[in-house]
N, C-alpha and C positions, 0 to 999 in steps of 0.2 A: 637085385637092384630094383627090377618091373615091383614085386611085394613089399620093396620098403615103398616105395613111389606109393602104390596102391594105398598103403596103411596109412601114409602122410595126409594124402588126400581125403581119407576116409573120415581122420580125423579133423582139419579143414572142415570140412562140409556138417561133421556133428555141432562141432564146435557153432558155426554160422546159422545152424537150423536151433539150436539150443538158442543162441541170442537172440533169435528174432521171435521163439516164443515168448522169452522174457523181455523184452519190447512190446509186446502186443499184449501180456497182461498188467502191464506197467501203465497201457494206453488205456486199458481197459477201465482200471483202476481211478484213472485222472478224470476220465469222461465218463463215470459210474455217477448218479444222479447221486445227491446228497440228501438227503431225508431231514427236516426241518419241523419242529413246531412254532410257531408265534403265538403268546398271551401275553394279556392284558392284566395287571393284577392293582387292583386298588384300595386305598386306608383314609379310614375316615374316623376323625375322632372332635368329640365337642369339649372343649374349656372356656375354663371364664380367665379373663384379664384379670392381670395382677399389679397392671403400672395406670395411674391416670391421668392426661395432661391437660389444665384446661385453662383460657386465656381471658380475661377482666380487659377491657377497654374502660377508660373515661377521661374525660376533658372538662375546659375550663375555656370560657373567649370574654375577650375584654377589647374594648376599643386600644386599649394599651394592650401594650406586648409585654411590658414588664412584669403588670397587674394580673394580666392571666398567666405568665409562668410560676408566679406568688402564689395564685391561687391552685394553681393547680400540685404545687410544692406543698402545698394543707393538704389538699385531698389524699397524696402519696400517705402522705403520714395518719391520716383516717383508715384507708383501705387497708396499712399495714397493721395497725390496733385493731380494726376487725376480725382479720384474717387471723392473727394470734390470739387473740379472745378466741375463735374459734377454734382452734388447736392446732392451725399450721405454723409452722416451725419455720424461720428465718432461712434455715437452708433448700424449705420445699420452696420456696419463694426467690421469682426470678422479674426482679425491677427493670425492664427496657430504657432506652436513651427517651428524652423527652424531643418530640418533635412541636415546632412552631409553624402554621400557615400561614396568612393574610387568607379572610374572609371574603367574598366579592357577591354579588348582586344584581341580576339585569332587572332595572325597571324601564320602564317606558315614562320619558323626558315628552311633556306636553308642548312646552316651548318648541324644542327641538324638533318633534314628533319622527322622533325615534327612541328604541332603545339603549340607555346606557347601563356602562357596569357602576356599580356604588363600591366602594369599599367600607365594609361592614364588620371592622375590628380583627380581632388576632383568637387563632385558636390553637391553644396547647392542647395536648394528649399525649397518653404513655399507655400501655400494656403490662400488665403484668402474669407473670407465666406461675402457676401451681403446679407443680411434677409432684404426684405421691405413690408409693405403695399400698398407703391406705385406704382405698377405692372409696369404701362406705363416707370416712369421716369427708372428704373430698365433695363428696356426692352429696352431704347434709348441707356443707355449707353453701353447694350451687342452689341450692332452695332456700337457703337466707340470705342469699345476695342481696334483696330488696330490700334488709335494712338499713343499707348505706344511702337509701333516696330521703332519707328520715332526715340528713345530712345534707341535703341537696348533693347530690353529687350524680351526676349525670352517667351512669353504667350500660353499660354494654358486657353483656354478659355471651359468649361463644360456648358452643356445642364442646361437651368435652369429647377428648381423644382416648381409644383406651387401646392398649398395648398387653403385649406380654413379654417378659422379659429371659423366660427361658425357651424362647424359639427355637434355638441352636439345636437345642438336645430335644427339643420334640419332632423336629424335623429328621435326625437321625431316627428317631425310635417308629415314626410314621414312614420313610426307608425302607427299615427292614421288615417293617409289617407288609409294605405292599408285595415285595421283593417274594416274599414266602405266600404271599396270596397268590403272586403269579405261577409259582413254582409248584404249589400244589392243583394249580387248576392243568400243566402242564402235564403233570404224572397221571392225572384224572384223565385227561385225551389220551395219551399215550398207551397206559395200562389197556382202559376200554377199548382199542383200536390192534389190542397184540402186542405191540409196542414197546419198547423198554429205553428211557430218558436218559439219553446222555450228556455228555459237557455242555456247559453254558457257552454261546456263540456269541451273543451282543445283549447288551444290556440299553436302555433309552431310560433314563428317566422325563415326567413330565414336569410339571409344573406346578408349584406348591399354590393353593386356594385356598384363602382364607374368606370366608361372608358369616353373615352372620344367621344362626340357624333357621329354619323355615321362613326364610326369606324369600318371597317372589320377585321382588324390586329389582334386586342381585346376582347380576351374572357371572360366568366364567370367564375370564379372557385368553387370550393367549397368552399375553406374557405375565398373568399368575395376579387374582384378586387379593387384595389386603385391605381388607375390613377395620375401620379404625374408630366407629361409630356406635361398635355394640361391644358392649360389655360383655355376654356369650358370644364365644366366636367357634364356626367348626370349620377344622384345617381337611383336606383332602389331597394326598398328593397320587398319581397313575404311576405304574413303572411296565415297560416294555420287554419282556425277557423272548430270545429265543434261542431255543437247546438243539441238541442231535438226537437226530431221533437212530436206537440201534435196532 
């Protein structure tokens, strides 16, 4: 009975000394530093716009209100023969609502000897919007605009906008370039260090930058530049990668 007692106990106490090594490598394990790299990897690529939007102002004022939305109901109808003479097409063509003001005037009233306001007749105007994919032909006709003054017609002519319409998939394709810029600058520390690169731990993308190429003018911002002014445009977006290092 004392030898089974003894061997119970014996066994007890292995048992309890066995657990508590595998407890204390298990500690070991949790509180074992973890080996990390962080890079930066970045993609950079120069395109030209493919879409280009640009805006035509003009009016018309008359002491009458009637007179000048007449007249300026001609002018519609001038700007639109132009513009199709010139090869845009009824559907590049985006006609705005016509707005009316009353005109006003401070002069200085001698009688009074003060300033009053005059009212100085009615001014209509309207906008009209050019979207093309034809950049070039868009782009001749902002430098014939001035035939329309031939006309009397009072122009205003706006900076065109220019666009690109496959963002979507350049933004992916600039993604996975950065993503593999990062990845290889990874293995490059790693390797040269002894090192051998393991699983991907967090990923950050930054922020896509669009300006327009060797531009000083043109910052970066934080919440991501879009350039809509230059016809070349170069995108840049950063990605954040950090792996295990084995």
């Amino acid at each position: 009975m004392k030898n089974n007692g003894l061997t119970i106990a014996l066994i007890i106490g292995a048992f309890f000394f066995l657990a508590a090594i595998a407890i204390g490598v298990a500690f070991y394990k949790t509180k074992k530093p973890v080996k990390t790299v962080s890079v930066t990897g970045l993609a950079e690529k120069d395109f030209t716009s493919d879409l280009i939007v640009w805006r035509v102002r003009y009016d018309a004022q008359d002491m009458d209100m009637k007179s000048a939305y007449n007249t300026l109901k001609t002018q519609a109808a001038d700007v639109k023969a132009f513009l199709k003479e010139k090869g845009i097409s009824e559907d590049e063509m985006d006609f705005g609502n016509i707005s009316t003001e009353e005109q006003t005037q401070w002069r200085w009233d001698e009688s009074l000897r003060k300033s009053v306001q005059i009212f100085n007749g009615y001014q209509a105007s309207q906008v009209v919007k050019i979207q093309s994919k034809d950049v070039e032909k868009v782009e001749k006709v902002i430098r014939e605009i001035s035939e329309l003054y031939d006309k009397n017609i009072r122009i205003d002519s706006y900076n065109p906008e220019y666009y690109y319409t496959k963002l979507a998939d350049l933004k992916l394709e600039m993604l996975a370039e950065a993503s593999k810029n990062a990845r290889d600058r990874a293995l490059t520390i790693t390797e040269n260090a002894g090192g051998k690169l393991g699983d991907l731990k967090t990923a950050n993308t930054g922020v896509f930058q669009i300006t327009a190429p060797n531009s000083a003018d043109e910052d970066y911002t934080w919440g991501g530049a879009f350039n809509t002014s230059s016809k070349q445009k170069r995108v840049s977006i950063n990605m954040k990668l950090t792996y295990y290092v084995k």
